[in-house]
N, C-alpha and C positions, 0 to 999 in steps of 0.2 A: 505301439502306443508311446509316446510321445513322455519323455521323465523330467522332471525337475531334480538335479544336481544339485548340493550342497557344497561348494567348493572352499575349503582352507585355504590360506595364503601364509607366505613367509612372513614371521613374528617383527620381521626387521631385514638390512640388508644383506641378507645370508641369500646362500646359492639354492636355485629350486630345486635341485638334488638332495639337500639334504633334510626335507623335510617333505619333500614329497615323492612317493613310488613312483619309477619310470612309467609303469604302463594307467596310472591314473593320466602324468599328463599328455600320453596319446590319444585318452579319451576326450580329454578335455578341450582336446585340438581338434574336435570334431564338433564340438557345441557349435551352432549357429547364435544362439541369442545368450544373451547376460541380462542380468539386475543386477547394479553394482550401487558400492556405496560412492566412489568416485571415479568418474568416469578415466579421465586424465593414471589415474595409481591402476586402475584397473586394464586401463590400454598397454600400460609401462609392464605389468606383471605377465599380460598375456603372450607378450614380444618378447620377453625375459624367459619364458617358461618354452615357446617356441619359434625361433627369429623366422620360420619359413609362414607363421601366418598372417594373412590379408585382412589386415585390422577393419579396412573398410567397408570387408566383405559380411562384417559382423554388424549386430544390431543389439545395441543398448540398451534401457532404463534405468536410470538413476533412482536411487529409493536412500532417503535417508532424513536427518529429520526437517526437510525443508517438502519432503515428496508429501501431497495433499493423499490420502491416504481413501479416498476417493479413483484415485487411482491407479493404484494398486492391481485391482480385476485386470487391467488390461493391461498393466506387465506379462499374462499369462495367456493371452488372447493366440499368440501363436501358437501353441500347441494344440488347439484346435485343429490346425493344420499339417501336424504329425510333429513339430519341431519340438526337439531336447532345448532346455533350456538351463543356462547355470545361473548361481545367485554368490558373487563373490563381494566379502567385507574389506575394510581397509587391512584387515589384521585376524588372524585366525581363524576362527570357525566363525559362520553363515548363523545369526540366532542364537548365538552362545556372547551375551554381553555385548551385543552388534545386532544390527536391522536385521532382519529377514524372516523373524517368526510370522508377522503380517500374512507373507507371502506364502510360505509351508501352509500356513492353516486354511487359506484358499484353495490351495493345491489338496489339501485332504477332501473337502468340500466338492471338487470337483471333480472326483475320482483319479486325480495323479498323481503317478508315482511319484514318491519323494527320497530320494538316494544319498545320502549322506558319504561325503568321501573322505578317507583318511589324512589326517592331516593336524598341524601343531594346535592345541590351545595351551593360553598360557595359564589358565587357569587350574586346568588337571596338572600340567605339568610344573607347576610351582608347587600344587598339595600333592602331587607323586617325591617331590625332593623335597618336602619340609620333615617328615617323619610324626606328621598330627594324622590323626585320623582319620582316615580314607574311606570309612563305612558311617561314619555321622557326618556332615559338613552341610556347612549352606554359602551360596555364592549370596553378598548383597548388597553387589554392584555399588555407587556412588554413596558417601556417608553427607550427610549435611554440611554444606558449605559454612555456615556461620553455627558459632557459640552464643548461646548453650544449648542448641539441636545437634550438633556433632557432640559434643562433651557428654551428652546424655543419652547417646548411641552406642558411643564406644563403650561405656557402661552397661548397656542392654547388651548389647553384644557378648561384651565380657561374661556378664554373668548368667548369658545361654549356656555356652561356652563349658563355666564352672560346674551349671546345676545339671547341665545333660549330657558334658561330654563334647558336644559339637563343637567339630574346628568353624568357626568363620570367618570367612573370605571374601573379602571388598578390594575395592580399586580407590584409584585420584587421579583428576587429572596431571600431567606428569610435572607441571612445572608449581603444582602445589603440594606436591610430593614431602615437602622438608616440612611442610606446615601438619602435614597429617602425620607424618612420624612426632613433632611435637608432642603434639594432642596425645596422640598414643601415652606417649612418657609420660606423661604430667596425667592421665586419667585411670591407666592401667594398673594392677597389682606388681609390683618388682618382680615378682613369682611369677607372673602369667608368662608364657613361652610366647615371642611375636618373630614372626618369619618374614622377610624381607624379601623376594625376589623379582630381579629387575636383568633388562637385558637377556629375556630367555632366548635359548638359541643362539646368540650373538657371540662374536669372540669376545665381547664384556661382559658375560652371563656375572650375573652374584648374587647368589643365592644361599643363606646363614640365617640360623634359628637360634636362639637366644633367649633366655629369661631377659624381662623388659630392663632391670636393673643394668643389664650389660650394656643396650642402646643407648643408657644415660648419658657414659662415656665414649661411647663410640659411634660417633655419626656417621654415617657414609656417606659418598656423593653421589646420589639416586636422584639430584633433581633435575627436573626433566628430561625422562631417563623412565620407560613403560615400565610401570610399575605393579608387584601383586603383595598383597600383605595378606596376613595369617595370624588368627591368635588360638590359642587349643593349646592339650595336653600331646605330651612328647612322652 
């Protein structure tokens, strides 16, 4: 029976050894088809991961947010035919803050396997090194681009955060990174602990928790620069 793989990719230009198990990528070297997010990074990762395969030999779909989602069903249409298929992001984990839930939940729908492989998120692995709570948290993904829907976010946020315990955990895009640590400062409690990390995996990892009082004075250089922020009890 024919599986849908879940495949992680390197967080950044780091080596596929060191975030991914040898004998995943022999498996992986056996898929015949992908859904990727870019075709082009996803060609580059697969030749990176193994130079002896025949890229041509392989067969694509791009899914991401330009894919009419209508079409979707037939990214899956080969397995009908017994074929394995992988589903790889630009970055991390497949459906974790990236395309590919779409795809999973059709694959449940149509009785196929759905395999998840081990591999980097930056997400666990920023709240595995922040030291906030690992048994309450909520990912939530992009905060509002413009004030006062961001400014009265970071306050909702914050004050889950306060009243229940829960770390949370959002993103930005990277080169609006300086403006969202702004915000933070000027919206947060001095007191409140906010985790910063950026460069997971990378030889520029940086990753430092802090009550927000201390970012006042210490800006880092995180902009554009893959970024995870954290605010919670330590």
């Amino acid at each position: 029976m024919a599986k849908l793989y879940l495949i992680p990719t390197t967080l950044g230009d780091t080596s596929i050894e060191k975030v991914l198990p040898p004998d995943l990528t022999q498996l992986i070297s056996t898929i015949p088809v992908f859904i990727v997010e870019n075709l082009r990074t996803a060609r580059r990762f697969l030749k990176k991961m193994n130079p002896d395969i025949v890229i041509d030999d392989l067969t694509f779909f791009e899914l991401n947010q330009h894919t009419d989602k209508k079409e979707i069903s037939r990214f899956l249409e080969p397995s009908r035919n017994g074929l394995d298929i992988g589903i790889i992001s630009e970055a991390g984990c497949p459906g974790v803050a990236d395309p590919g839930a779409d795809v999973v939940r059709i694959a449940h729908i149509r009785n196929i396997q759905v395999v998840p492989l081990v591999g980097p998120s930056s997400i666990l692995l920023a709240l595995m090194a922040s030291g906030m709570s690992g048994q309450n948290f909520a990912f939530n993904g992009y905060l509002p681009i413009k004030n006062p829907e961001k400014a009265a976010q970071i306050k909702m946020l914050e004050n889950r955060m306060q009243t229940e315990g829960q770390t949370q955990i959002f993103i930005e895009t990277p080169y609006r990174n300086a403006q969202l640590l702004d915000e933070l400062v000027k919206n947060c409690d001095p007191k409140t602990m906010l985790c910063i990390a950026v460069d997971i995996t990378l030889d520029t990892e940086f990753i430092r928790c802090k009550p927000v009082s201390y970012w006042k004075t210490n800006i880092p250089d995180i902009q554009k620069r893959p970024a995870i922020f954290m605010i919670g009890k330590v």
